[in-house]
VOGU-14437 format. One record per residue (C-alpha): residue in one letter; x, y, z. Coordinates in steps of 0.05 Angstrom, whole numbers. Example, Ala and Ser with C-alpha at 12.3 -4.5 7.8 and 13.67 -1.06 7.14 Angstrom:
! VOGU-14437
A_246_-90_156
S_273_-21_143
***
This chain:
! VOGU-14437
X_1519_1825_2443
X_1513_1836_2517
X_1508_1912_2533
X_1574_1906_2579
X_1607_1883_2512
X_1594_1967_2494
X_1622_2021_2534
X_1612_2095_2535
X_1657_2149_2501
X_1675_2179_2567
X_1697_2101_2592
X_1734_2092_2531
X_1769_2160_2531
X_1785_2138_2609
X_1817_2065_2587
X_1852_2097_2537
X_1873_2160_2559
X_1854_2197_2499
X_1813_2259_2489
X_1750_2250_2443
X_1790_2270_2377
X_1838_2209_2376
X_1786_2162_2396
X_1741_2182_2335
X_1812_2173_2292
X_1814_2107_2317
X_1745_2098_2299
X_1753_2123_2231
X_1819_2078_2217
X_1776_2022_2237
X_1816_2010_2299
X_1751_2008_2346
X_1673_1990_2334
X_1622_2033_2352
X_1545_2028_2348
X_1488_2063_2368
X_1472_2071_2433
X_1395_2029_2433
X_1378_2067_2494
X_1392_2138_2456
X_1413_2149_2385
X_1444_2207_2389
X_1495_2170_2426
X_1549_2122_2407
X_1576_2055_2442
X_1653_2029_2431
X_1670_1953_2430
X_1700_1947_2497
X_1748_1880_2474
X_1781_1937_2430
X_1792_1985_2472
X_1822_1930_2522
X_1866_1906_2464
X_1890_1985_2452
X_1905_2001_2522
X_1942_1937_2524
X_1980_1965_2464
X_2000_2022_2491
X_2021_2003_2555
X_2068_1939_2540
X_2139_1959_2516
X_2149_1937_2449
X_2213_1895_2424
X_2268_1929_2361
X_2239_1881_2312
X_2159_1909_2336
X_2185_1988_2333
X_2211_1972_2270
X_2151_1939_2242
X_2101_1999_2273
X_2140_2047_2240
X_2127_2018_2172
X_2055_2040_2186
X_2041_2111_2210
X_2101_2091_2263
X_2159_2135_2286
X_2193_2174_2231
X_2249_2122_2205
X_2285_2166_2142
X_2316_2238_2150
X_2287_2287_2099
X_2287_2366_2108
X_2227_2371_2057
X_2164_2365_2093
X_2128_2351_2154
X_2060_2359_2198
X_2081_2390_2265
X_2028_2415_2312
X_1968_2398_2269
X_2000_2445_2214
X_2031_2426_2143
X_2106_2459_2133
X_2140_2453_2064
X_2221_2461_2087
X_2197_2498_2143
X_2141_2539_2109
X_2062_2536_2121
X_2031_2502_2070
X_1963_2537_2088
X_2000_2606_2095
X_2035_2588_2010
X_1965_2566_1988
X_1939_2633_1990
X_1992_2660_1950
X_2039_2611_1915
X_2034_2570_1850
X_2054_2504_1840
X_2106_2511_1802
X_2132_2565_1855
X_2127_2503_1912
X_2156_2458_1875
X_2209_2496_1869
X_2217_2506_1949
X_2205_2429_1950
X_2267_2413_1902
X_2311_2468_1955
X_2316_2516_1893
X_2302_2585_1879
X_2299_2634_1823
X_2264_2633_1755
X_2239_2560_1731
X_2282_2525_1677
X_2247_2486_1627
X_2241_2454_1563
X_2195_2501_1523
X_2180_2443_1457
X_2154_2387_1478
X_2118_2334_1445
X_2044_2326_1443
X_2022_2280_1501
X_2006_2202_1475
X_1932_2182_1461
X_1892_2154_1513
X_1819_2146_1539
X_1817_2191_1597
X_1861_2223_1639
X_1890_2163_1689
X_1917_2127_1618
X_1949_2184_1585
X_1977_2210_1648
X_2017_2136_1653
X_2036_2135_1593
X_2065_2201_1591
X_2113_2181_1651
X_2132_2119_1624
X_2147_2140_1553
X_2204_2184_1591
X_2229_2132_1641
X_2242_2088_1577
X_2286_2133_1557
X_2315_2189_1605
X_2381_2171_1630
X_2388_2158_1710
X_2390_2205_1759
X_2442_2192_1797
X_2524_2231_1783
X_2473_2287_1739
X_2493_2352_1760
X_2441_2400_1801
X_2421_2443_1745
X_2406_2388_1697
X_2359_2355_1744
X_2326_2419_1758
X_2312_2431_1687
X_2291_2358_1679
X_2239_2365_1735
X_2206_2420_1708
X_2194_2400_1652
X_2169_2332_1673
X_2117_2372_1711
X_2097_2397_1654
X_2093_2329_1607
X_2048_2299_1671
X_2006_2370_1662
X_2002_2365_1588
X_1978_2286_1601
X_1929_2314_1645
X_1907_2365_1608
X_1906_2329_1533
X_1944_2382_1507
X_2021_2413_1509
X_1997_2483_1544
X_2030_2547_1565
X_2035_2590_1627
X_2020_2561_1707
X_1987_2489_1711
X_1925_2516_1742
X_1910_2557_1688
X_1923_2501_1642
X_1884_2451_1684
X_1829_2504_1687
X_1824_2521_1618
X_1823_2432_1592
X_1761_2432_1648
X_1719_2496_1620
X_1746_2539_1677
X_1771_2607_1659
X_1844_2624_1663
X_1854_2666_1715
X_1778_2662_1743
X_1761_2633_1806
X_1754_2571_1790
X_1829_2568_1766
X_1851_2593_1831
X_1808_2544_1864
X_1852_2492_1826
X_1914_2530_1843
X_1894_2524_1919
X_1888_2446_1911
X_1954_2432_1882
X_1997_2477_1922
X_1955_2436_1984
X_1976_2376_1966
X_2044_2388_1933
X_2074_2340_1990
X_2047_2307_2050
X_2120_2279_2085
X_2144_2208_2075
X_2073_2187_2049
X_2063_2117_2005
X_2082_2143_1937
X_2132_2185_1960
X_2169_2138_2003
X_2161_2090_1926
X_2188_2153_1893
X_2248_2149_1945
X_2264_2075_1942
X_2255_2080_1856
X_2301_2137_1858
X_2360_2096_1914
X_2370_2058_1855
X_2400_2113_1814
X_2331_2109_1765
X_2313_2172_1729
X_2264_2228_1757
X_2215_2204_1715
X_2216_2128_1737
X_2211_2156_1806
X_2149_2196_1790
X_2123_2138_1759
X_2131_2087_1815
X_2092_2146_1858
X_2029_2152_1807
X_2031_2074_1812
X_2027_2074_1888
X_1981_2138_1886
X_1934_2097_1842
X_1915_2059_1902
X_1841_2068_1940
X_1885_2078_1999
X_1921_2138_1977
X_1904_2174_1919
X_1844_2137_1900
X_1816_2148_1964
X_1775_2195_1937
X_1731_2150_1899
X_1706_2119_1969
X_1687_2189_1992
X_1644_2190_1927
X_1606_2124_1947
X_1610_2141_2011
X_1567_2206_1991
X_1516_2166_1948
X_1501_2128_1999
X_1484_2188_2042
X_1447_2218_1985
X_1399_2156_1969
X_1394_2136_2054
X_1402_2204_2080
X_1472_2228_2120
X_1464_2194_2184
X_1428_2136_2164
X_1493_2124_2113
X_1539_2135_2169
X_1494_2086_2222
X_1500_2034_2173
X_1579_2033_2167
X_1592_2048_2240
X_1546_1986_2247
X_1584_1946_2195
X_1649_1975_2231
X_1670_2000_2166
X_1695_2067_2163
X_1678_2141_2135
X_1722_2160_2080
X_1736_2233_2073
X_1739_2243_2146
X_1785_2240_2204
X_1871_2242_2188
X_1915_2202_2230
X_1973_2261_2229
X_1908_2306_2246
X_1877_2288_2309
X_1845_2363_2307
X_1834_2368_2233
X_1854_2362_2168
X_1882_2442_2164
X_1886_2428_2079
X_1818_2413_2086
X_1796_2473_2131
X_1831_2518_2089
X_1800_2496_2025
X_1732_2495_2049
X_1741_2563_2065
X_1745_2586_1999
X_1676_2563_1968
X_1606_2530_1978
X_1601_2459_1978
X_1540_2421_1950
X_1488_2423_1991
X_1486_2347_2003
X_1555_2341_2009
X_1548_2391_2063
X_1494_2359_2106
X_1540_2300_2101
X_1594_2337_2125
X_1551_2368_2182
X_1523_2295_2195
X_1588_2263_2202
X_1613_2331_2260
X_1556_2311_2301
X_1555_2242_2299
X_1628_2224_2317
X_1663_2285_2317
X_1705_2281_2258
X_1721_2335_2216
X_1732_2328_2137
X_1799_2308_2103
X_1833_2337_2036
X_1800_2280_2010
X_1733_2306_2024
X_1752_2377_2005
X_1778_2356_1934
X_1715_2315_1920
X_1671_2374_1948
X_1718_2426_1913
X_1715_2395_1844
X_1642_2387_1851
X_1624_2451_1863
X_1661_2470_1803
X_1632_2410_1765
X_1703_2388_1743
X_1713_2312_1712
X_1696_2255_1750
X_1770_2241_1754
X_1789_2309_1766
X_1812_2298_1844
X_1855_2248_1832
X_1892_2284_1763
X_1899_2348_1811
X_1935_2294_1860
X_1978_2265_1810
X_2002_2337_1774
X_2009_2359_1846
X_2039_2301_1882
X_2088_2306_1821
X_2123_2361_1854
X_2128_2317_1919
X_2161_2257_1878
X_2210_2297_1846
X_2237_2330_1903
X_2235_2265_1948
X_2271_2230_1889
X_2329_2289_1883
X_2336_2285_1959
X_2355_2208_1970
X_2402_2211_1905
X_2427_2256_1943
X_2441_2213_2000
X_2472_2165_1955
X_2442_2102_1994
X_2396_2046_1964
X_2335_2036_2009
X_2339_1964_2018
X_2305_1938_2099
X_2305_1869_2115
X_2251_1825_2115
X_2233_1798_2190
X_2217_1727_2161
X_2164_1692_2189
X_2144_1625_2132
X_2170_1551_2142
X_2226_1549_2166
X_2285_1528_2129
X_2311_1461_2107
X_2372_1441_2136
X_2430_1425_2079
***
């Protein structure tokens, strides 16, 4: 292509009226290409037709139907909830910093602020052993659907019975998890299935990760744990439409990409891996947030706490310099549970036990609103036959 084709950072920043943060987001959501600069490496050039089509974007006003659309993806906030939300680069949970509990709180204690509640947990102590399966992802699905066959709905249940029937579905999903009905917090029991000790550092690594990630607002699974639960459906139907939508490699499997994304680096070295995909205009999992134009904080504060592999940190070093990006949970998690050598599929059972907390509290919180989620469809096929 023609070099006019490429502009500089400081020309797109200009059209755009950005500063260099959310143009490397829009890089990393694919928003933007960028190459090498072929007159000097160590700089980058933006597809200029891009940024013309973003500026364009931004400046024309936009009709009902086109808000309503944008807000379906990362758009304006479109459903009242006092549970969570990502103000001023920082995580709250009902008004709390998620950073601040991490240091501190368990998971069980967060979910608990989640849900609204306070006190002592109430749970079922016997439960059964969780079903068979052939790794973690199967028996953690069947574990939720074996109770949304049969737990009665959610909706006209009184406060304390749902409160005792969400604790206690944290702990089936945990059991799932951990292949075995356990006692005590989930991080101990998460640490002790993964040859961590109980109470050790490694558990409270764990502990850090699932208070982290507890909740993350009106996210993918949560907003299918809300519309599951506007039904009436039980708590565990709700949780299980969210490990359904967490399952996918845009959410919660996400973190498989940063793992690819990290062998390439490993067999071509860091920034010949990230070259490559900027050149392909693909984009580099485990880094940049769009609710984080600054940073990830979940991901600052969990890097904090240990050393990650050293090829995992060039890559991470790579990736600063190159574009300016700085990791995402998703690249913590991988680079947490590798430096504690946890299960391949570790990250994304820490999600799901986590995330659990999330669901349930999301689901309690729309019965509570005693609406069905049910938008309209802006249709857009043939159009009709006339009768």
């Amino acid at each position: 292509m023609p070099q006019a084709d490429w502009i500089s950072a400081d020309a797109a920043k200009a059209l755009l009226g950005v500063r260099s943060q959310t143009l490397y987001a829009y890089v990393s959501r694919g928003r933007i290409s960028v190459r090498p600069d072929p007159d000097d490496p160590r700089r980058s050039l933006y597809r200029a037709a891009d940024i013309a089509a973003l500026a364009e974007r931004k400046s024309r006003s936009r009709k009902i139907s086109d808000v309503a659309a944008g807000a379906i993806s990362w758009g304006e906030p479109v459903l009242a909830s006092a549970i969570t939300t990502v103000q001023g680069g920082r995580l709250y949970y009902r008004g709390r910093d998620a950073i601040r509990l991490a240091e501190t709180e368990t998971l069980e204690g967060v979910a608990r602020l989640l849900r609204g509640g306070h006190g002592a947990a109430l749970k079922r102590t016997e439960r059964p052993a969780p079903p068979e399966g052939r790794d973690i992802r199967m028996r953690a699905y069947l574990a939720l659907a074996q109770r949304a066959a049969v737990d009665p709905p959610a909706r006209g249940r009184a406060p304390l019975a749902l409160a005792v029937e969400a604790a206690t579905l944290m702990d089936v999903l945990a059991d799932a998890i951990a292949g075995d009905v356990g006692v005590g917090p989930i991080h101990n029991r998460l640490a002790l299935a993964w040859g961590q000790a109980p109470g050790g550092p490694g558990a409270d690594l764990i502990r850090r990760m699932l208070v982290l990630v507890a909740d993350h607002e009106l996210n993918a699974s949560a907003f299918a744990a809300r519309v599951a639960a506007s039904t009436g459906a039980s708590l565990s139907a709700a949780c299980l439409a969210g490990l359904a939508t967490l399952s996918g490699p845009r959410h919660g499997g996400a973190t498989v990409a940063v793992r690819r994304f990290a062998a390439e680096a490993a067999d071509l070295g860091p920034r010949e891996a990230i070259a490559a995909r900027l050149s392909d205009d693909r984009a580099l999992p485990g880094f940049g947030h769009n609710l984080y134009p600054d940073g990830d904080p979940r991901a600052a504060a969990l890097l904090s706490r240990f050393a990650p592999t050293a090829e995992l940190a060039r890559l991470q070093e790579a990736v600063k310099a190159v574009t300016g990006l700085d990791p995402n949970i998703d690249f913590a998690l991988i680079a947490a549970c590798e430096a504690l050598a946890l299960p391949q599929d570790a990250p994304f059972a820490i999600f799901s036990a986590a995330r659990c907390a999330g669901w349930i509290a999301h689901a309690i919180e729309q019965g509570q609103t005693d609406s069905l989620i049910r938008p309209r469809a802006r249709y857009v096929g043939p159009e009709p036959e006339l009768v």
